[in-house]
N, C-alpha and C positions, 0 to 999 in steps of 0.2 A: 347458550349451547346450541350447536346444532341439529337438526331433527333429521334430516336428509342422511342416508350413508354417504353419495360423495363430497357432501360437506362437512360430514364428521372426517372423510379421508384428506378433504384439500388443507385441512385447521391440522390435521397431524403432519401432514408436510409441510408445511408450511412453518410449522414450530422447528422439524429438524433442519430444515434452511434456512431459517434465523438463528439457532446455533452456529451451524455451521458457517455462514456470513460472519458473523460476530466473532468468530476466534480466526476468522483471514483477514479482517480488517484491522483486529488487535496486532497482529504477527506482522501486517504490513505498517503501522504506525510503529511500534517497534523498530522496525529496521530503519523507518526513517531518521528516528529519534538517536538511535546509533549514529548512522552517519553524520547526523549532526555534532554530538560528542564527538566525533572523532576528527571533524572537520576544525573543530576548536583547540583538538592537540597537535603534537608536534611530529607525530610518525606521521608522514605521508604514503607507507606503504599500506597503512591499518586505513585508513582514507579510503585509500581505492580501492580495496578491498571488501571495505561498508557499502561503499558507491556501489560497485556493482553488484553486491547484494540487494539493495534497496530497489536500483532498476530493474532487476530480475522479477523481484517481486509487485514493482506496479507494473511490469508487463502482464503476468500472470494475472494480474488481479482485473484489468482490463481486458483480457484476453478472456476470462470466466465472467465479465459482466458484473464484478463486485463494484467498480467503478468505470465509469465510460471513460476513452478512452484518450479525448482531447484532455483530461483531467491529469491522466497519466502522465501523460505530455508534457502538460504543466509544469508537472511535480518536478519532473525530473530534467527539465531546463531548467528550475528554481534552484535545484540539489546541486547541478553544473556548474552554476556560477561560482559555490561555496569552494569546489574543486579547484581551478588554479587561482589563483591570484593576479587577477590584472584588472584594465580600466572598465570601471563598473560604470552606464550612462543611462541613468534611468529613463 
C-alpha cells in the first residue's frame, strides 16, 4: 500500500482506468468478433453493417489511446479483406 496521499490518489485512478480500459476493449473485441460471424453468413447487408461498426470502434479506441493507431490500421485492412471477395496474394 501506499504511504504518500498522491500515491494513494494515482493507485485509485489508476484502478478506475483499468476498469474503464477493460470494458472498451471487451466491447471492441466484441464487435470484431461479430463481424467476423457475419462475415461467414450469407446477409451481405448484416456484413457491412458489422464492418462499419467494428471500424468505428477501432477508430475510437485509437483515437482514446486504448490501442495505438498503426494497430488500428491493421485490424481493419485485415477485417477489409474478409469484405469482398476477390484475389487474395499473400
Amino acid at each position: 500500500m501506499p504511504n504518500k496521499n498522491s500515491a494513494k490518489k494515482a493507485m485509485r485512478q489508476n484502478a478506475k482506468r483499468r476498469l474503464l480500459n477493460r470494458s472498451q476493449r471487451s466491447i471492441l473485441r466484441t464487435s470484431i468478433k461479430k463481424f467476423r460471424l457475419a462475415a461467414q453468413g450469407d446477409d451481405p447487408q448484416a456484413t457491412q453493417s458489422a464492418f462499419r461498426l467494428a471500424v468505428k470502434r477501432l477508430d475510437q479506441a485509437a483515437a482514446k489511446g486504448l490501442i495505438h493507431k498503426n494497430a488500428a490500421a491493421r485490424t481493419k485492412s485485415r477485417l477489409s479483406k474478409h469484405l469482398s471477395p476477390g484475389p487474395v496474394s499473400s
